[in-house]
C-alpha positions as CSV (number, residue, x, y, z in Angstrom):
1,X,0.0,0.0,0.0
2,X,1.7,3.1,-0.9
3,X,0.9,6.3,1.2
4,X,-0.3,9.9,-0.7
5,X,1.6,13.0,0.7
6,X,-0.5,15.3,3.1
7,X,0.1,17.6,0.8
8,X,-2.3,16.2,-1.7
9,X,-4.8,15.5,1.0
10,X,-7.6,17.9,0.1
11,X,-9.4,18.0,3.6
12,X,-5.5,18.5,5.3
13,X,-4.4,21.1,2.8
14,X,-7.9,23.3,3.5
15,X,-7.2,22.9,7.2
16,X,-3.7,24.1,7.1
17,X,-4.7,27.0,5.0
18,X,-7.4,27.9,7.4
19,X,-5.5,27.7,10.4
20,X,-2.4,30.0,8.7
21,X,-5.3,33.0,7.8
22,X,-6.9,32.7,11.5
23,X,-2.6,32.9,12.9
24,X,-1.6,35.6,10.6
25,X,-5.3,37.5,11.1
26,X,-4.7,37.6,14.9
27,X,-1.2,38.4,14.3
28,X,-1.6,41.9,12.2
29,X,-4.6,42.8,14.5
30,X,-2.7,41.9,17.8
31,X,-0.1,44.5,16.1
32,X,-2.3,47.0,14.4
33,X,-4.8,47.7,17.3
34,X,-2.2,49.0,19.8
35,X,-0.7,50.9,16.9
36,X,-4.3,52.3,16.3
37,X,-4.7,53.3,19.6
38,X,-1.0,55.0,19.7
39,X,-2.0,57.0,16.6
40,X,-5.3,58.1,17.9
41,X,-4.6,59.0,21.7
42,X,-0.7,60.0,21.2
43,X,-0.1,58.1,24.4
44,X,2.1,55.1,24.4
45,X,0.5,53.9,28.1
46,X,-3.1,53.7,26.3
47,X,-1.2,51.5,23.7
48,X,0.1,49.5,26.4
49,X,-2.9,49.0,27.9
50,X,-4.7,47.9,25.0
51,X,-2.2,45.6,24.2
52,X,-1.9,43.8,27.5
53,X,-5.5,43.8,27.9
54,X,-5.4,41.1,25.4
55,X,-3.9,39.0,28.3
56,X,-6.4,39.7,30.7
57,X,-9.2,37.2,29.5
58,X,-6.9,34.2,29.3
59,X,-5.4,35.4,32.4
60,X,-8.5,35.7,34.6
61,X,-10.6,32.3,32.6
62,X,-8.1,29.8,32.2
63,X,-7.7,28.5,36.2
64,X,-11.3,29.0,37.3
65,X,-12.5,27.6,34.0
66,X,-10.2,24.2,34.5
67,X,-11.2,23.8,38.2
68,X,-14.8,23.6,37.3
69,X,-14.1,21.0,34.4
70,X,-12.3,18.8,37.1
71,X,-15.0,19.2,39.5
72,X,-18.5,19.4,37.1
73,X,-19.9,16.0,35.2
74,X,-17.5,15.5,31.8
75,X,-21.0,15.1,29.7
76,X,-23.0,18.3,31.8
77,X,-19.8,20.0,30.5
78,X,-20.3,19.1,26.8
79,X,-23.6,19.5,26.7
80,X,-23.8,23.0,28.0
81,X,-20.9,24.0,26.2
82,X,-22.8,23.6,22.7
């Protein structure tokens, strides 16, 4: 049995793609908003802010969010998460 590239894998190839617009999309707007900010306020602690508020969700979600998974049903979880 001979094996086919991923490459030519139609399904794989349209994945990869995806995922490399969503990376380089977050990437220019993770750089352009603070730059926005900077151009419009003058102040380069309003850019800061705005760019380390980007933190701040991740920051505050990811440990309460993971200590309720361990301690809630698996399937309550999946369901309500739909």
């Amino acid at each position: 049995m001979s094996r086919v590239p991923l490459r030519r894998n139609r399904a794989f190839v349209l994945l990869s793609t995806g995922q490399l617009v969503t990376q380089v999309g977050s990437a220019v707007s993770g750089l352009a908003l603070p730059l926005l900010v900077l151009a419009i306020t003058h102040s380069p602690g309003k850019a800061g802010l705005v760019d380390s508020s980007g933190a701040l969700g991740p920051l505050l979600f990811t440990l309460p969010a993971g200590v309720l998974v361990d301690r809630v049903n698996r399937k309550v979880i999946m369901v309500s998460s739909t």
